[in-house]
Legacy VTK file of the C-alpha trace (Angstrom):
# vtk DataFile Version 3.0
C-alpha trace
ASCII
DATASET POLYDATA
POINTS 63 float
67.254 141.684 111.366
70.295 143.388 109.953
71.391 146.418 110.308
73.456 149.350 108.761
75.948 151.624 109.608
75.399 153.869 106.481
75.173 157.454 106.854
72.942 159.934 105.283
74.776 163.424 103.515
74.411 164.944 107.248
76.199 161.752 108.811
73.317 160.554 110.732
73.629 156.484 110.940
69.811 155.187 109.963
69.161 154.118 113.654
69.544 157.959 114.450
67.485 158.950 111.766
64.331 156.782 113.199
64.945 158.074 116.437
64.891 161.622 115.028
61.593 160.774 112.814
60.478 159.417 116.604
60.923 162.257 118.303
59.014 164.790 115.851
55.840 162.139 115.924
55.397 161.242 119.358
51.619 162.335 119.565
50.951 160.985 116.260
52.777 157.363 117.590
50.943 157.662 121.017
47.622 157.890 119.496
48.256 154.629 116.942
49.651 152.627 119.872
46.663 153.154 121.993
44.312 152.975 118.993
46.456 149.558 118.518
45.594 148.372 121.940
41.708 148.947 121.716
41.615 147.281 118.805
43.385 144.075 119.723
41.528 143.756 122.970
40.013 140.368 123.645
36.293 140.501 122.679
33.800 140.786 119.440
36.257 143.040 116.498
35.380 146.285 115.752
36.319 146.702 111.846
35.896 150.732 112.423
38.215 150.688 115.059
40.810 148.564 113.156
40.086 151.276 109.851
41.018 154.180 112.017
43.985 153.002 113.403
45.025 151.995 109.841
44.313 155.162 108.350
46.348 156.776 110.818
49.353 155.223 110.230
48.753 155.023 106.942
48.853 158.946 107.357
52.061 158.834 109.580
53.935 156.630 106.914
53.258 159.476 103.968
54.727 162.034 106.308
LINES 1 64
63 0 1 2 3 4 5 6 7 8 9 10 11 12 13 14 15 16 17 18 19 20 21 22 23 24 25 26 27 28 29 30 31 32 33 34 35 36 37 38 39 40 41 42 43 44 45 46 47 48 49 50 51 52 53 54 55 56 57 58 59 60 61 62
């Protein structure tokens, strides 16, 4: 993985900008990463349950 040191017109390096996008979605990221974890449980897949947690991050993405 490589990273960068660049810096946006504020001067915010691009790690601090995903930890500032972090930080304003932490409900929306909490409810993916449990939706995440139902859906990869061992057992018979549940294609709804795999379409809502797509659709949700789908949604987080756009924002």
């Amino acid at each position: 993985m490589r990273t960068t040191q660049r810096s946006d017109a504020s001067g915010a390096s691009a790690v601090e900008r995903i930890v500032e996008w972090e930080r304003g979605r932490q409900e929306q990221l909490g409810r993916i990463k449990d939706t995440f974890v139902e859906v990869t449980k061992p057992g018979q897949v549940d294609l709804a349950s795999i379409s809502v947690a797509l659709k949700l991050l789908r949604t987080l993405a756009r924002r």
